[in-house]
C-alpha positions as CSV (number, residue, x, y, z in Angstrom):
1,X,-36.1,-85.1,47.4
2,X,-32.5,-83.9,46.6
3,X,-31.6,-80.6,45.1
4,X,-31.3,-81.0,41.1
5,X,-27.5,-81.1,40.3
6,X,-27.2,-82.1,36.8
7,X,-28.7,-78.9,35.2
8,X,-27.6,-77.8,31.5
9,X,-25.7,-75.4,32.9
10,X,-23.9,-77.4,35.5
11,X,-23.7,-80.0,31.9
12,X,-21.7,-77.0,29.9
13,X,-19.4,-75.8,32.8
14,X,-18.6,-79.2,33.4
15,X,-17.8,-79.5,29.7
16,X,-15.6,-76.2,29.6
17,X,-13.1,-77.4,32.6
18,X,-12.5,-80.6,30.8
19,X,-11.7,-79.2,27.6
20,X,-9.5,-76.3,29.0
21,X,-7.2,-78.6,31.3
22,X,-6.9,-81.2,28.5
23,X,-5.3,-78.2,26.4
24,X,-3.5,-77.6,29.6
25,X,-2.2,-81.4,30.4
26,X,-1.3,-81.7,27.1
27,X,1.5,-79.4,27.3
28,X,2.8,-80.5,30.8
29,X,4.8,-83.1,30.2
30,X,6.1,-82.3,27.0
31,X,7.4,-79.1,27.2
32,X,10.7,-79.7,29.7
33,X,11.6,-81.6,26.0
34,X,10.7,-78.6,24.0
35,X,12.7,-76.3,25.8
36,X,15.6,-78.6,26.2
37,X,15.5,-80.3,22.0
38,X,14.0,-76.9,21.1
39,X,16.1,-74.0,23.0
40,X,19.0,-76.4,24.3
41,X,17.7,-75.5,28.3
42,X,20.1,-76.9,30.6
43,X,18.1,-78.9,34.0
44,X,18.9,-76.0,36.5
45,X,17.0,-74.0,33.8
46,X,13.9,-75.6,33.0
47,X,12.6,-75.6,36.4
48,X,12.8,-71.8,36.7
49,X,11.5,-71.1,33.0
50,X,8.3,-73.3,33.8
51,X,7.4,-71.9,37.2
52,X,7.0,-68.6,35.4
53,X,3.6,-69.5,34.6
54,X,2.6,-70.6,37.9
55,X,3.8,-67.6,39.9
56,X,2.7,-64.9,37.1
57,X,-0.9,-66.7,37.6
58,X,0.1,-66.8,41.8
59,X,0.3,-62.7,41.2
60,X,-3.1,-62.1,39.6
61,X,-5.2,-64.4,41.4
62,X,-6.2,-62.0,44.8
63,X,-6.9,-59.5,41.9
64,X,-9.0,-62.1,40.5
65,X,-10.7,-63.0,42.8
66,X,-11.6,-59.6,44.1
67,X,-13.1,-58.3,40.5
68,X,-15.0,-61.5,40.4
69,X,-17.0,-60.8,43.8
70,X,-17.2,-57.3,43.1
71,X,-18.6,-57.5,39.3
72,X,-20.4,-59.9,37.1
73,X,-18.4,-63.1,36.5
74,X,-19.2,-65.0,33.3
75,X,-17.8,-61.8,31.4
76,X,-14.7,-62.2,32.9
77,X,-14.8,-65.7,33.0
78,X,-14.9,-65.9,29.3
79,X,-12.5,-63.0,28.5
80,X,-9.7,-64.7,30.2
81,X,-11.0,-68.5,28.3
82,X,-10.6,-66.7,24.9
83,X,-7.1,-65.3,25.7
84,X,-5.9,-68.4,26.7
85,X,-7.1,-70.3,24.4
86,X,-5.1,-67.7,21.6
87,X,-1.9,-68.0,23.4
88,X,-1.5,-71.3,21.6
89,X,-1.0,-69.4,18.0
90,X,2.0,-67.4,20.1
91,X,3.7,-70.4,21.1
92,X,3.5,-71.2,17.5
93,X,5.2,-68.2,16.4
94,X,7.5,-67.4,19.0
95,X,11.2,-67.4,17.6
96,X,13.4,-67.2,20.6
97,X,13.1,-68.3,24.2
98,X,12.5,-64.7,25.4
99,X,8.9,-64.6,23.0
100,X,8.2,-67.8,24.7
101,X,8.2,-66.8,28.7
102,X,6.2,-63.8,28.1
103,X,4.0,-65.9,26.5
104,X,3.9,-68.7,28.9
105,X,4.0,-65.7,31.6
106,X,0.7,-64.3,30.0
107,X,-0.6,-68.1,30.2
108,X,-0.1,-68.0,33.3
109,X,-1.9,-65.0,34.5
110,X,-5.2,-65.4,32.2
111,X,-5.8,-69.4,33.1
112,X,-5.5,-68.5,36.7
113,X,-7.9,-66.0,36.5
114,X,-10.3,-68.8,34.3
115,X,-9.9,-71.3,37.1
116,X,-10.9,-69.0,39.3
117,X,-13.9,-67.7,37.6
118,X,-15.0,-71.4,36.5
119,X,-14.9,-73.1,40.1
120,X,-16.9,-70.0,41.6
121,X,-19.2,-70.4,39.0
122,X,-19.6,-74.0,39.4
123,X,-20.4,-72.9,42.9
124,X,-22.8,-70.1,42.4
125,X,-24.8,-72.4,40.1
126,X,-25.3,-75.7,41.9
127,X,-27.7,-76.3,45.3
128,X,-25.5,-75.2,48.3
129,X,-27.0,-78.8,50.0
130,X,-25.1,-80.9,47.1
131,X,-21.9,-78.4,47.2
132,X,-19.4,-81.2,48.3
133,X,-20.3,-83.1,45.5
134,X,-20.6,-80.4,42.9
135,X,-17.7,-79.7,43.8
136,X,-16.2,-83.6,43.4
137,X,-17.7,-83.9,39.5
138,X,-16.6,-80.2,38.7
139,X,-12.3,-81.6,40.1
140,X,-13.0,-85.1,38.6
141,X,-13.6,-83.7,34.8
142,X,-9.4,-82.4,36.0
143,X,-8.9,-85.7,36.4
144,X,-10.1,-87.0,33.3
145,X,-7.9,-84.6,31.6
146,X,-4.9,-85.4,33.9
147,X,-5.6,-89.0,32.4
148,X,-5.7,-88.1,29.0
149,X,-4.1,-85.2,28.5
150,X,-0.3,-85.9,29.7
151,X,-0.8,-89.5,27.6
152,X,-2.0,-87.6,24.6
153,X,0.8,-85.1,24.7
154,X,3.5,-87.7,24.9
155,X,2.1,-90.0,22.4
156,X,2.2,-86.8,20.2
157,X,5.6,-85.9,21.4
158,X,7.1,-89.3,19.4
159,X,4.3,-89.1,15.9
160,X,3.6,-85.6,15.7
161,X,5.5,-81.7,15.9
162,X,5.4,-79.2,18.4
163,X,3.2,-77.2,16.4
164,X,0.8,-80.2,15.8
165,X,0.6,-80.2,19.6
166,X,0.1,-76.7,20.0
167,X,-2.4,-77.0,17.3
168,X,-4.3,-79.9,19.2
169,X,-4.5,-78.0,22.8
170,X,-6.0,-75.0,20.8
171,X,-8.6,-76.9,19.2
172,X,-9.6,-78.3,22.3
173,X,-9.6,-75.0,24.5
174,X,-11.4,-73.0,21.4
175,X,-14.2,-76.1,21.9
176,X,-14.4,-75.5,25.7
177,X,-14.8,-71.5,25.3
178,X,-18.0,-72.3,23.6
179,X,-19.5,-74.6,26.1
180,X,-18.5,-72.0,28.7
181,X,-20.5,-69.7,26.6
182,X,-23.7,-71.9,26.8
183,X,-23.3,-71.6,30.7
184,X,-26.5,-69.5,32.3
185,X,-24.8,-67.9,35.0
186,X,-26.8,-66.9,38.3
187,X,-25.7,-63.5,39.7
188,X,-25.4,-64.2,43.8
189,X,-28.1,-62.8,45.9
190,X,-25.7,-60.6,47.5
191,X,-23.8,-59.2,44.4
192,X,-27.9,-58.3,43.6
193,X,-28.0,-56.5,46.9
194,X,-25.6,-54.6,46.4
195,X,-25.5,-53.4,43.2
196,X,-29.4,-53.0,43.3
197,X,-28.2,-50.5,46.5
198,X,-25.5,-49.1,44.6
199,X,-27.9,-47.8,41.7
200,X,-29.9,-46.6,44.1
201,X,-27.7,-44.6,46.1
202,X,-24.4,-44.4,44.4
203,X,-22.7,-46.0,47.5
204,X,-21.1,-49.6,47.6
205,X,-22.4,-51.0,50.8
206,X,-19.2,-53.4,50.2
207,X,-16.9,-50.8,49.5
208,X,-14.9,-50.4,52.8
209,X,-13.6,-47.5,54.3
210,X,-10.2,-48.2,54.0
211,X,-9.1,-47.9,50.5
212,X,-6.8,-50.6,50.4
213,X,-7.5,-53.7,52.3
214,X,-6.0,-57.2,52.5
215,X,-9.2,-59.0,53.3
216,X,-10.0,-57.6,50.2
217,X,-8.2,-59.9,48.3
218,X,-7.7,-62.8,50.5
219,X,-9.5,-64.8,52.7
220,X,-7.5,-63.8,56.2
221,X,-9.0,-66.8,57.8
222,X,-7.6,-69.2,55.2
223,X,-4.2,-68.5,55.6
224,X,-3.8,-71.2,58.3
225,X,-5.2,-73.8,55.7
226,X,-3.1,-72.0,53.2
227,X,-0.2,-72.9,54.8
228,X,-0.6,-76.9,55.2
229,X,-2.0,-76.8,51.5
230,X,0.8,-75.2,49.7
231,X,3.4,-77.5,51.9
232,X,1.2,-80.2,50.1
233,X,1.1,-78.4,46.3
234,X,5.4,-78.4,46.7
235,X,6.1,-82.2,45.6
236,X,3.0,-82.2,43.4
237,X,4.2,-79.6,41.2
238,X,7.8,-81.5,41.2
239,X,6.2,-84.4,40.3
240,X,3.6,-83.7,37.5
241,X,5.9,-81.7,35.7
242,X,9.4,-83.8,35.9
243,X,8.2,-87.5,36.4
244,X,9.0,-88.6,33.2
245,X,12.0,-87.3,33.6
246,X,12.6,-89.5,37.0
247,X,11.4,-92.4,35.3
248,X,14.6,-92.1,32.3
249,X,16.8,-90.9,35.1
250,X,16.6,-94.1,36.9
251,X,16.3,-95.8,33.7
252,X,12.8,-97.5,34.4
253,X,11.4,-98.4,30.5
254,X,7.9,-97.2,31.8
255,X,4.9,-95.6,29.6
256,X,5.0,-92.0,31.9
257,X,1.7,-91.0,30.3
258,X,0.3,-94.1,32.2
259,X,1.3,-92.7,35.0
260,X,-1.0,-89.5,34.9
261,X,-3.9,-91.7,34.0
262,X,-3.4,-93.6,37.0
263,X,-3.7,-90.5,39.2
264,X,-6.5,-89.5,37.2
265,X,-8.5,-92.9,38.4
266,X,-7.5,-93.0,42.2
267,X,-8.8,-89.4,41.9
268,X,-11.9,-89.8,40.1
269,X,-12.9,-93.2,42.3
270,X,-12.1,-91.1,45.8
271,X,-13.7,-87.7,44.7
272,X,-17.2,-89.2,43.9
273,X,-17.2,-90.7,47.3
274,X,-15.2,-88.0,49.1
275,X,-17.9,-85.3,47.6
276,X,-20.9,-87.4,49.7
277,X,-18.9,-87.6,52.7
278,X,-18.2,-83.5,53.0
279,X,-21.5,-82.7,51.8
280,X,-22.6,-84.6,55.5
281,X,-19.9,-82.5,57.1
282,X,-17.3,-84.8,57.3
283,X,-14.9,-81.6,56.3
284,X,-11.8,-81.9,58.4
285,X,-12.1,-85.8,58.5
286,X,-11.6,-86.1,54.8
287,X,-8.4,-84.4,54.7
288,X,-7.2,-86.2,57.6
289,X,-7.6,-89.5,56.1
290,X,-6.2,-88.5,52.8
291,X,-2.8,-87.3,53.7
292,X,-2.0,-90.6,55.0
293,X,-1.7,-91.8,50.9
294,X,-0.2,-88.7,50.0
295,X,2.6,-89.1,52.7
296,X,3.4,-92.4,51.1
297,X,3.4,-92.1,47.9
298,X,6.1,-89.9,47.8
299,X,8.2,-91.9,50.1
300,X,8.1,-94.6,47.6
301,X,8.7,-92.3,44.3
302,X,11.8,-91.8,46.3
303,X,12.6,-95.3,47.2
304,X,12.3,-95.8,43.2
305,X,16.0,-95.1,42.6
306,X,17.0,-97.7,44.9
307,X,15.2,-100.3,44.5
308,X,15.3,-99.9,40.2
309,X,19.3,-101.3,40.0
310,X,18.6,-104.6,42.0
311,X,15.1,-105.6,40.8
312,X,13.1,-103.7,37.9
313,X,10.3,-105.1,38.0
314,X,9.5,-104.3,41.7
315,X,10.7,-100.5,40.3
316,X,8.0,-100.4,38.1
317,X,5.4,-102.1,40.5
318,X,6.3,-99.1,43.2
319,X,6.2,-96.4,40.3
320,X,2.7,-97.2,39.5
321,X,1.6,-97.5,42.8
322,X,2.8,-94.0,43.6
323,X,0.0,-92.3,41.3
324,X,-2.9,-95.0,42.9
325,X,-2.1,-93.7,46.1
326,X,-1.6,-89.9,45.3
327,X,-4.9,-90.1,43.2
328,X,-6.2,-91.6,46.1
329,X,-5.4,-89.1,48.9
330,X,-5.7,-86.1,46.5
331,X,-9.1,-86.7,45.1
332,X,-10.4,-86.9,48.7
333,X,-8.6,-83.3,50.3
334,X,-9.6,-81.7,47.0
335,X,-13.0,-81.2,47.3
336,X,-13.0,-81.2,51.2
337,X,-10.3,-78.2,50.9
338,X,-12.4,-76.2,48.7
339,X,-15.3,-76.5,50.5
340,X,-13.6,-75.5,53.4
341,X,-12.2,-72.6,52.2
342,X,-16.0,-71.3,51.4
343,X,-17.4,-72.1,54.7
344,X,-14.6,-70.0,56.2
345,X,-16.3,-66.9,53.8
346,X,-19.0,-64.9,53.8
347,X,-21.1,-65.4,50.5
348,X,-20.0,-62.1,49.0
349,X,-16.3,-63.2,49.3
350,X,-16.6,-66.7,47.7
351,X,-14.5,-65.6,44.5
352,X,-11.8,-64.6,47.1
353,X,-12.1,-67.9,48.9
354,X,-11.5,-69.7,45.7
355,X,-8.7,-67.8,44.5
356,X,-6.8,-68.2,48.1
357,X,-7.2,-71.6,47.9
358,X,-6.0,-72.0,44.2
359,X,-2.9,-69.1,45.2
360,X,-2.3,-71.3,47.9
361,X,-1.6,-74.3,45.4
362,X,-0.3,-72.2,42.7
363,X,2.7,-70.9,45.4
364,X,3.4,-74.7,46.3
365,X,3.2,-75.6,42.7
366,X,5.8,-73.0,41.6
367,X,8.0,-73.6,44.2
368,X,7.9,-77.5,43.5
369,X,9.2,-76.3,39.6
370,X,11.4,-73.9,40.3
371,X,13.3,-75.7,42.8
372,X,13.1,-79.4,41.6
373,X,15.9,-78.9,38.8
374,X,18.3,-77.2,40.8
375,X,17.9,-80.3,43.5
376,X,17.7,-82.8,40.6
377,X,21.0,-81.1,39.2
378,X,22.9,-81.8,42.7
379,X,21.1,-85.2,44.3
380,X,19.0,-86.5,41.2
381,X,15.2,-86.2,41.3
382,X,14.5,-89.0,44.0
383,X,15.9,-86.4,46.6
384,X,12.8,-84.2,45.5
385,X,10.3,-86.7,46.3
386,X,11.9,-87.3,49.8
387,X,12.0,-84.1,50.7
388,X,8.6,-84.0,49.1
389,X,7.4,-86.6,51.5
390,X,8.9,-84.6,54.7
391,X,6.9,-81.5,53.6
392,X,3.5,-83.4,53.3
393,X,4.5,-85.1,57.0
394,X,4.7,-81.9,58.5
395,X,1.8,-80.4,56.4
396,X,0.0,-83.1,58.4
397,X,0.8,-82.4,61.6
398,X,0.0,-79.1,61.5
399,X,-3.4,-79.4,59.8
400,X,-4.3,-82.2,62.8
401,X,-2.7,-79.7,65.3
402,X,-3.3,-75.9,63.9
403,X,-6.1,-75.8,61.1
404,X,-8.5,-78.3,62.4
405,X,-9.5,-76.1,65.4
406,X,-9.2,-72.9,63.8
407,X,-11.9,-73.8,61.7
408,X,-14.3,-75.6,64.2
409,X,-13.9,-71.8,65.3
410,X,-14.7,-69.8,62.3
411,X,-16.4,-71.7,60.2
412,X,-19.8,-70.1,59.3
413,X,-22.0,-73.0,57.6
């Protein structure tokens, strides 16, 4: 008999992740036109003025993960879901362009800190036999955001205002905070242990000697993983957030949202079989196979620009296959990468895991923003997507040559 998986609880934070990355997707792809119709942002600036959320949320999450091992963490969990589902009302009100990066800033930091507390959650509440694929529902309701979300946004982008947008991701987040509040959260054995010893004694058995410790807030035997994954997150961030740019620039007459929702089903197809496969220890395997898509698909987003002038309808044919292929490849590494991050931890430490893997991302991710307009600006966007496809070629390599064995080493489940 299997492990039960499908438990209220697992129902509700299931429930919760959807509804706060739909709020999340929403905004994506609309807001490079907000800032540039809205606030009259030139290209060089938008990449820089988005990556603010990314690396604000980058800076908090060790911190993050840290309080969540050390204390309870549904209170802090739902703390950080409330505040981010109220920052919508700021973007709202926000009059100048200053209001609006503190605000996307503060985004930043407090939906990091919610992603963190919701995967760890999802882990801490599910059988450790059925992890993988815990793991592969828990990322797919992502996908099904990614699917809807960036569609919904645009469509609104044409009918509807910003504020009507705004207004629509708030709903949604404000309807997620109170499924994350139906989650019954089960406090770790070892967080038990040790409080249960510090009420007895007044000592912190995990408290270390040394008062500040980087092990403390990062998983020190993920940082070779770290590496290949945020040489990975670089072209994905590019992409995600300036495609539909790409897709005017080289004057394809495409529906962009589709694009996203496309992603979405090579992800969800891949996770569900992906989450089987590492659950039966086929860790290291999975992410071998799917950066072979990956490595791909961003060869031909570059190829786009050439081929779009001589025939567009083999343009458009390539610029959907792109997000099959990246869904593909994606939606097997993800849940292989996370659980691979928590066999590299000791159980007390599986916050910390999670929040260097997502930091890992989040780094990638903000460099991918922050650099892709000033490329764009100079070599149009295809040049991104090539260079994109070199990083994920060499993030390849040395995951087959590097990470692989160092984690047949120190893995500890």
């Amino acid at each position: 008999m299997k492990d039960r998986l499908f438990t209220r609880s697992y129902a509700f934070i299931l429930a919760a992740n959807f509804l706060l990355f739909f709020g999340f997707w929403i905004l994506i792809p609309v807001l490079p036109f907000y800032l540039r119709e809205v606030y009259g942002c030139p290209a060089a600036m938008l990449g820089a003025i988005l990556s603010c959320y990314t690396v604000s949320g980058l800076c908090v999450r060790p911190f993050s993960g840290y309080l969540m091992d050390k204390f309870p963490r549904k209170p802090i969990y739902i703390l950080c879901y409330f505040i981010c589902a109220s920052i919508f009302l700021g973007y709202m009100a926000a009059g100048v362009l200053t209001w609006f990066i503190i605000l996307r800033t503060l985004h930043g930091v407090f939906f990091s800190s919610v992603t963190v507390g919701g995967n760890t959650l999802c882990v801490d509440i599910t059988p450790s036999s059925r992890r993988g694929e815990a793991l592969g529902y828990y990322g797919l309701t992502n996908n099904i955001a990614m699917a809807l979300g960036p569609m919904t946004g645009l469509f609104m982008h044409d009918h509807v205002t910003y504020n009507g947008i705004f207004l629509t991701g708030m709903a949604f987040s404000f309807t997620g905070l109170l499924c994350a509040l139906c989650v019954k959260a089960r406090t770790p054995e070892s967080l038990k242990a040790r409080l249960l010893h510090k009420q007895k004694t007044g000592v912190d058995p995990a408290e270390p000697k040394r008062k500040l410790s980087l092990d403390r807030f990062i998983l020190i035997k993920g940082i070779p993983v770290s590496i290949a994954l945020l040489m990975l997150s670089v072209p994905y961030g590019a992409t995600t957030n300036f495609v539909a740019m790409y897709a005017k620039e080289i004057h394809l007459d495409v529906p962009s949202g589709f694009f996203f929702t496309l992603m979405a089903a090579g992800m969800g197809a891949s996770r569900l079989v992906a989450g089987k496969k590492v659950d039966q220890g086929y860790i290291t395997q999975c992410i071998h196979i799917g950066l072979y898509p990956v490595v791909l698909a961003f060869f031909i987003l570059s190829m786009c620009r050439f081929v779009a002038p001589h025939s567009m309808g083999a343009a458009e044919t390539m610029f959907f296959a792109v997000p099959l292929l990246l869904g593909v490849g994606f939606g097997v590494i993800f849940p292989a990468m996370n659980t691979l991050y928590i066999n590299l931890a000791p159980n007390n430490q599986r916050a910390t895991a999670t929040s260097t893997y997502l930091t890992a991302w989040d780094v990638g991710i903000g460099i991918g923003i922050a650099t892709s307009g000033i490329i764009a600006q100079h070599f149009t966007f295809y040049m991104v997507y090539l260079i994109g496809s070199v990083l994920c070629l060499v993030s390849m390599i040395f995951f087959n040559m590097k990470v692989t064995p160092h984690y047949n080493r120190n893995k500890l489940r």
